[in-house]
C-alpha positions in Angstrom: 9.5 -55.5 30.1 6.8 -58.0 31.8 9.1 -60.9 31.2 11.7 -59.0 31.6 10.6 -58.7 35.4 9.5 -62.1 35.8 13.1 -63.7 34.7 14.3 -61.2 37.8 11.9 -61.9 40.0 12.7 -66.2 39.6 16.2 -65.5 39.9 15.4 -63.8 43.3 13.6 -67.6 44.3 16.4 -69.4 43.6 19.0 -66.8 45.1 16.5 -66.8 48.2 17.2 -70.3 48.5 20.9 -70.3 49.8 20.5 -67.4 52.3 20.5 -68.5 56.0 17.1 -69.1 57.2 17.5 -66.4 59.8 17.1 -63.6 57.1 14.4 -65.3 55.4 10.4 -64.7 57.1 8.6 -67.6 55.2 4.7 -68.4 55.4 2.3 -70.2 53.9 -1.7 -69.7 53.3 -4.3 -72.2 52.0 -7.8 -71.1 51.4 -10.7 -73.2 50.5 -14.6 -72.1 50.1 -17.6 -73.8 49.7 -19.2 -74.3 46.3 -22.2 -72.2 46.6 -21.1 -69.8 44.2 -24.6 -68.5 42.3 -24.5 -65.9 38.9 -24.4 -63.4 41.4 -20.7 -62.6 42.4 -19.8 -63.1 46.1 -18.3 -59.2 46.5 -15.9 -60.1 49.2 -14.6 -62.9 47.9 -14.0 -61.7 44.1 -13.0 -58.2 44.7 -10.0 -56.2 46.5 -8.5 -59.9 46.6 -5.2 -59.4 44.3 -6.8 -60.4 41.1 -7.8 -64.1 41.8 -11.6 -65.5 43.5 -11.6 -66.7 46.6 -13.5 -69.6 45.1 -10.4 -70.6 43.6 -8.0 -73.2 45.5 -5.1 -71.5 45.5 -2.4 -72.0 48.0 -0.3 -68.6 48.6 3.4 -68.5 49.4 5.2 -65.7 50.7 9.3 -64.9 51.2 10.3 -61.5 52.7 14.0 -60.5 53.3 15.5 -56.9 54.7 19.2 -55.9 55.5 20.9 -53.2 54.8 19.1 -51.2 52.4 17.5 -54.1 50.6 14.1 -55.6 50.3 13.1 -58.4 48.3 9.1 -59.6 48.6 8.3 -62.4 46.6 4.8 -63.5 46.5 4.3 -66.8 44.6 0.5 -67.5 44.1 -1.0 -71.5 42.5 -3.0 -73.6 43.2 -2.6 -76.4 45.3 -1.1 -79.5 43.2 1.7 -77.3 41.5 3.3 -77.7 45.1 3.4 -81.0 46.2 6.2 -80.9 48.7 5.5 -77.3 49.7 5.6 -78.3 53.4 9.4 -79.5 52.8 10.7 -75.9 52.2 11.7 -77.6 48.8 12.7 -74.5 47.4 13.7 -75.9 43.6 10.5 -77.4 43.2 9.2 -74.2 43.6 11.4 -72.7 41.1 10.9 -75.5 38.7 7.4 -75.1 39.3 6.7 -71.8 38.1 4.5 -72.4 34.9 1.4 -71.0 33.2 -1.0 -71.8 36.0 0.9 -69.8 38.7 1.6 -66.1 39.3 3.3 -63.7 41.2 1.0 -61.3 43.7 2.8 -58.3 44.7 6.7 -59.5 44.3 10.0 -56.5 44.2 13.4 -55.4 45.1 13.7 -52.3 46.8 17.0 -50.4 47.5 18.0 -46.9 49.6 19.8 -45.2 47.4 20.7 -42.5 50.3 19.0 -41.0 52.8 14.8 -40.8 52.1 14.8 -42.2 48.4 14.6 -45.4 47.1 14.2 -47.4 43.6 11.7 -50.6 43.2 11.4 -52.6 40.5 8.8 -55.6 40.1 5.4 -56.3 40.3 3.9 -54.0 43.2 0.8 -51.9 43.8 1.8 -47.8 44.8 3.9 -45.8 46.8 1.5 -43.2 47.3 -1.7 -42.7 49.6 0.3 -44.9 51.9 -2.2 -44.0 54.7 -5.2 -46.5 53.7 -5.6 -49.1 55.3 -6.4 -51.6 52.5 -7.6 -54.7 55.0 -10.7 -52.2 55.3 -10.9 -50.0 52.7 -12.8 -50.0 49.4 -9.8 -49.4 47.7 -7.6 -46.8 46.0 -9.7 -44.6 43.4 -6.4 -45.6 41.4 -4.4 -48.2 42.4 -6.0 -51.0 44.9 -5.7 -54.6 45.8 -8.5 -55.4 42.8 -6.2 -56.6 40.2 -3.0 -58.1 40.2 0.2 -56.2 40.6 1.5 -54.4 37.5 5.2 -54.9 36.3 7.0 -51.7 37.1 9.7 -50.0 37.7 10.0 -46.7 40.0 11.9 -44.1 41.9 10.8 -42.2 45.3 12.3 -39.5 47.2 11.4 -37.6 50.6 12.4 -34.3 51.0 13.2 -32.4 54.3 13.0 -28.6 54.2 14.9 -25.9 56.7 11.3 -26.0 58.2 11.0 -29.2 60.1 7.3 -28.5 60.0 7.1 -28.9 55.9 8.6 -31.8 53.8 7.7 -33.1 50.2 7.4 -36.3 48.5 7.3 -37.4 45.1 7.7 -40.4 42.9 7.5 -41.7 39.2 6.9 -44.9 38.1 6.6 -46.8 35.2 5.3 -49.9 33.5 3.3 -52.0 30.9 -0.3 -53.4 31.1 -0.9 -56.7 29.9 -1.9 -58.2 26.1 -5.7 -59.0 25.6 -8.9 -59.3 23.2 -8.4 -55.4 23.0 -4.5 -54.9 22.9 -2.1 -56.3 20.3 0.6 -54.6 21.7 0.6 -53.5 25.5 -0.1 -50.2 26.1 2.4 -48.6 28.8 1.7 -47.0 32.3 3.2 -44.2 33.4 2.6 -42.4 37.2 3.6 -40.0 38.9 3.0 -37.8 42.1 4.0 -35.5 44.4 3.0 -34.6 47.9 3.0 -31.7 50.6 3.3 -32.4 54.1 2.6 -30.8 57.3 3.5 -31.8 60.5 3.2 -30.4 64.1 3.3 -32.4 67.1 0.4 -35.3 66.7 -1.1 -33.4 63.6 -0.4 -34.2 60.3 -2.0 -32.6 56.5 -1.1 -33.8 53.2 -2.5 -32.8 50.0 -1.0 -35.0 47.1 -1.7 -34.8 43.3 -0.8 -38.2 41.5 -1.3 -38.3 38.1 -1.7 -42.3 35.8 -1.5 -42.6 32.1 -1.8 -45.3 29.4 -0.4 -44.7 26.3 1.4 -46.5 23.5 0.8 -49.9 22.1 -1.5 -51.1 19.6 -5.0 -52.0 19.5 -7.6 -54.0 17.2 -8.1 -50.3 15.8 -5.8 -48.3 16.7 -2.1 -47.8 16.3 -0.8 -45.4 19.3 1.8 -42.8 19.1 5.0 -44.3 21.1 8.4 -42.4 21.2 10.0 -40.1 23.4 8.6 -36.5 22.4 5.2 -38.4 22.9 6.0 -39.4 26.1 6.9 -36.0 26.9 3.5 -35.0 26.1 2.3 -37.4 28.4 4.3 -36.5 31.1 2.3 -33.0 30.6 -1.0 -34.0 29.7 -0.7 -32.0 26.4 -3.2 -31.3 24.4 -2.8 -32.5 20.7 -2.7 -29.7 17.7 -5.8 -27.8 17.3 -8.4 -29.0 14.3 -8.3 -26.2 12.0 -12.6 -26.7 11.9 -13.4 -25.8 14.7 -10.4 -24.5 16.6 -10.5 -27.5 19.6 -8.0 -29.0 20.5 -7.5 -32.8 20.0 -7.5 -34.9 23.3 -4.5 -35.3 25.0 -2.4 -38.4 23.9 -3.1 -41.1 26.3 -5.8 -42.1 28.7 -5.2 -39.6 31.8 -6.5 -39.9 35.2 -5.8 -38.8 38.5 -6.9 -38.0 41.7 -6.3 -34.7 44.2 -5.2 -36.5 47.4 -6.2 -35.3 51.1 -5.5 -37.0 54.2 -5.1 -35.6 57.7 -4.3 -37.7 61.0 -4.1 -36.9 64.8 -2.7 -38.8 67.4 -3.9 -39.3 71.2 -1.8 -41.8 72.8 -2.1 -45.0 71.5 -5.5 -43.8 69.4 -5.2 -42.4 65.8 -7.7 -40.8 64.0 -7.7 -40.5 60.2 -9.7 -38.4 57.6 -9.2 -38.6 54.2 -10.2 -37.4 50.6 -9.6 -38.5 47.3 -11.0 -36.9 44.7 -11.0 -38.2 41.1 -10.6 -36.4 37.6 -10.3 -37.9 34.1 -9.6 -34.4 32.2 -9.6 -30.8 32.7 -13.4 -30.3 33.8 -13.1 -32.9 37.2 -9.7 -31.8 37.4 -11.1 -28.0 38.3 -13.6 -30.0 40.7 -16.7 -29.4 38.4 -17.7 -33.2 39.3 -18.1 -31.6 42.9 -17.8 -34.2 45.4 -16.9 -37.6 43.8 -14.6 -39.9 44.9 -13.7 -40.9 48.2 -14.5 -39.7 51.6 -13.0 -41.7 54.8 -12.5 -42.0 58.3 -10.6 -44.4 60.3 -10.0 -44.7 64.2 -7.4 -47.0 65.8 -6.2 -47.8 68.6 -3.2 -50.6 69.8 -5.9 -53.8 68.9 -9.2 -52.4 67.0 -9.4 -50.4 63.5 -13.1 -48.8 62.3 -13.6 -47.7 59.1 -16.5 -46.1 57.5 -16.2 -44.6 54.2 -18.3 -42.9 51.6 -18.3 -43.8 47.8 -19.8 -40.7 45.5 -19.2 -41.4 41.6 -22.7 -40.1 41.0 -21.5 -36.0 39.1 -19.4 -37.7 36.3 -21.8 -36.7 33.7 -23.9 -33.6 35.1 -22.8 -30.8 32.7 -22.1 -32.7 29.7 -20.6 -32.2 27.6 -18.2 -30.1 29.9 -18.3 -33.0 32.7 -19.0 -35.5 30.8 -17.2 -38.7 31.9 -17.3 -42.6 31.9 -15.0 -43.1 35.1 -12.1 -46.2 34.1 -13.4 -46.1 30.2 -11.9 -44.8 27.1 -13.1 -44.5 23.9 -9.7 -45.9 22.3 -8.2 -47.8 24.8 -11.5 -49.7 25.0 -10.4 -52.2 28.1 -10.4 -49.2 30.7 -8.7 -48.9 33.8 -7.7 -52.4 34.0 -5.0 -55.0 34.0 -5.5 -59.1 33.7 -9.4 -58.2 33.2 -10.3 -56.3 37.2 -10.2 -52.8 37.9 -7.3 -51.3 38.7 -8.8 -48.6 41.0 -12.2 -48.8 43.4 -13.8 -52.2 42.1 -17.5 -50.3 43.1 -16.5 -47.9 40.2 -17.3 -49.7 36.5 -17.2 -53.2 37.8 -19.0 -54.4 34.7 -17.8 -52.4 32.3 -20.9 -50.3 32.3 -21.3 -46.5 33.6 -23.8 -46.2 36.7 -23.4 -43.4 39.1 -24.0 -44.7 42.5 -23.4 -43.8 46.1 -22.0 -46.5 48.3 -21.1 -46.5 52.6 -18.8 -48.9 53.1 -17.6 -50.5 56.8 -14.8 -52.0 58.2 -13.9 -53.4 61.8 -11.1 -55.1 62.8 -9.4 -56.3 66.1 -8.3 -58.6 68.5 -8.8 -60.2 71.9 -7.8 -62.6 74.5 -9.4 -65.8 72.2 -9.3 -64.4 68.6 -9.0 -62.0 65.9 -11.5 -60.6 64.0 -12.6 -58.7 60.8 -16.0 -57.7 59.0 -16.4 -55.5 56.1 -19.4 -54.8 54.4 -21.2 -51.7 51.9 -24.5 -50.7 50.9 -25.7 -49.2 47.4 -27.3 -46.3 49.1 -28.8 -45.1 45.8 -30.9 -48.2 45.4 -32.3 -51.3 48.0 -29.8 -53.0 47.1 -29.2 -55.7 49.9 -25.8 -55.2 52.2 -23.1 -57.2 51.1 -20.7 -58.2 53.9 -17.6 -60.6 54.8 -17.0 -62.1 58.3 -13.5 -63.6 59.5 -13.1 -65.4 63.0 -9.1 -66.2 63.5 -7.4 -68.5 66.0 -3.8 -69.5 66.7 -4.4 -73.1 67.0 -0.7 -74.2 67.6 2.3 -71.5 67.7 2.6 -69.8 64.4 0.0 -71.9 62.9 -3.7 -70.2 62.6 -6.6 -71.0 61.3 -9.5 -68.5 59.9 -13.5 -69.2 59.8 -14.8 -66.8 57.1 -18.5 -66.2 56.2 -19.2 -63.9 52.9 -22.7 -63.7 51.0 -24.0 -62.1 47.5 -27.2 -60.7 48.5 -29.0 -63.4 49.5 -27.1 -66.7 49.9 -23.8 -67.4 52.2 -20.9 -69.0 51.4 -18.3 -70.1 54.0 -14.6 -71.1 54.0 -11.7 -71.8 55.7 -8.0 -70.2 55.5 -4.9 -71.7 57.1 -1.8 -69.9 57.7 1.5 -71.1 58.8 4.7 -68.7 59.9 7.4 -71.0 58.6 
């Protein structure tokens, strides 16, 4: 299915190429950091960054089209000597080009199949919690901009009640994770969710359930159940037949996860305010909130130029009634590589980053905004559990000639700073 999605998705380059300019939005976006890259990892610059390091030279491309129903995105990610004659709009090279050392970042099609629903298909992140602002945020507790995008394929529909004041939305995706040291055979994702909103006048409530699951595939020791009455069981989280021993029941196929999903958001003129909750389960126990508060509390304010974001980060129940709620979050006993895809967290990065369970507390912070001279952004968090020293990332940005603009960016580890420049261009 992976290569599948890539043959699609490099068909869509060339295609791209013999469209009129006019329906194409091209840009381009180098980065390039200094080498004072330590043990310690720079947080900003390695996580919620699409899978790849900051560190790395990388030049990013990016084609957009929408008419009619359609969207294509392609993303096309390598570093810099794969594209020599980038700057010429030398659009088989980049085709030709596409090798081992480049990937795609998040890269679809996406069609209206009538009114309010739509299918995708490609590499993309989610369709649901569509309210974070992930510039700011510390990520999804299920799907963020940590890793790289997964290969999928999925279907969403909105819809409208008699009441104009009610509507529902739900979706179902599915996909493949990627081969490794732990997987012979990829294991497959499947997600799904569905949502209930309010809205009246400037208010609006929604409360969403989304539910992930890997199964299938094949592992160094284990062989995992595949075919269609499996994946039915999936689908339901069903418990597997009960040991005649003891009279348990066998884990559900799979590795399940989830997250209960509040957000609610008032507007004031051209302000918005934004408070939101998600709170994470791995089985039945945190699915009934006996994990009490984990997962992830925010608040965001905007208005027309400035965003603030402060957030709070709680993973610290997972294990205080064990073995009731008793959980590792991201890990699994049989699918050993976690919550992850192309080696980074699929979810929140602060959750499991090193493969090893800690329960911590975080804050996190994010400002962005803009005015007369320049644009700005600064993120940063704090292990509140420990003295851990705030970790933060800086950006300064200036249009220096039309469409062209250059970012001054400042990130540290702890203790030392490393700086870097980014340069975009609106072709």
């Amino acid at each position: 299915m992976a290569n599948k999605i890539k043959k699609i998705l490099v068909f869509l380059i060339l295609g791209l190429s013999f469209l009129s300019k006019e329906l194409i939005a091209q840009s381009i976006e180098i980065n390039q950091f200094d080498q004072n890259k330590a043990d310690d990892i720079y947080w900003f610059l390695e996580k919620n960054n699409f899978g790849q390091s900051s560190f790395n030279k990388n030049l990013k491309v990016n084609y957009s089209f929408k008419r009619n129903g359609l969207e294509i995105l392609l993303n096309i990610i390598s570093p810099y000597k794969e594209y020599k004659n980038i700057f010429n709009n030398d659009f088989e090279i980049i085709s030709r080009e596409l090798g081992q050392n480049n990937f795609f970042g998040e890269s679809y099609i996406k069609y209206d199949l009538e009114k309010n629903s739509y299918v995708k298909i490609g590499k993309y992140y989610r369709d649901f919690s569509s309210y974070m602002n992930d510039a700011l945020s510390s990520g999804s507790l299920l799907i963020s901009n940590n890793a790289q995008p997964m290969p999928k394929i999925g279907f969403v529909k909105n819809i409208d009640l008699k009441n104009p004041i009610f509507s529902f939305k739900y979706g179902i995706a599915h996909g493949i994770f990627d081969k490794n040291e732990y997987y012979i055979t990829s294991p497959y994702l499947h997600e799904k969710f569905i949502y209930l909103i309010v809205q009246k006048k400037n208010n609006i409530f929604k409360i969403g359930l989304v539910h992930e699951a890997m199964w299938g595939g094949k592992s160094t020791e284990y062989t995992f159940p595949t075919g269609f009455n499996n994946f039915l069981k999936v689908m339901v989280s069903a418990d597997g037949p009960a040991d005649n021993s003891s009279g348990d029941h066998i884990n559900a196929i799979g590795n399940h996860l989830g997250i209960w999903d509040f957000y609610f958001e008032k507007k004031l003129l051209d302000r918005k305010y934004k408070f939101y909750y998600q709170h994470f389960f791995e089985d039945t126990s945190s699915f009934r909130f006996a994990n009490k508060i984990d997962g992830l509390w925010g608040f965001e304010y905007k208005n027309s130029s400035n965003s603030f974001m402060l957030e709070y980060l709680d993973f610290s129940n997972s294990s205080i009634d064990p073995p009731y709620q008793d959980d590792g979050y991201y890990t699994h006993y049989e699918y050993k590589n976690g919550w992850r895809y192309k080696g980074n967290i699929l979810g929140n990065p602060y959750i499991n980053t090193n493969n090893s369970i800690t329960y911590y507390k975080f804050l996190i912070l994010g400002i962005s905004g803009q005015n007369r001279h320049f644009d700005y952004l600064l993120k940063s968090s704090k292990n509140i559990s420990n003295d851990d020293n705030i970790l933060f990332k800086i950006s300064i940005s200036k249009e220096i000639f039309q469409k062209n603009r250059l970012s001054l960016i400042f990130a540290n580890n702890g203790e030392k700073i490393s700086y870097g420049l980014s340069y975009f261009v609106d072709i």
